[in-house]
C-alpha positions, 0 to 999 in steps of 0.5 A: 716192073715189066720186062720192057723196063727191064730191058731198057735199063739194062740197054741204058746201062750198057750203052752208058757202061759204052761211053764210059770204056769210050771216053776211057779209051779215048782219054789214054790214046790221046795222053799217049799220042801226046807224049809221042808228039811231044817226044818227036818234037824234042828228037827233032828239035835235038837234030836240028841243033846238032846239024847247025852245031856241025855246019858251024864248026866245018871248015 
């Protein structure tokens, strides 16, 4: 094998090494930005019921 081969297998495996960490990465934000999305909706969806819970019992 000559050093020109080396050195492409070497360059493939750190840019697949690359996409792997990427799509890792990638993966764990999105999950969280999701438990985020999902946890604002719910505080949000809470206020509204109580808001409408309290313009309901007002005088």
């Amino acid at each position: 094998m000559g050093i020109a081969s080396k050195a492409g297998d070497y360059a493939f495996k750190a840019f697949t090494a690359g996409l792997g960490f990427a799509t890792i990465y990638l993966t764990a934000t999105f999950s969280v930005n999701v438990y985020r999305g999902l946890a604002w909706h719910n505080a949000q969806s809470k206020l509204e019921r109580q808001d409408s819970e309290e313009q309901s019992q007002a005088p």
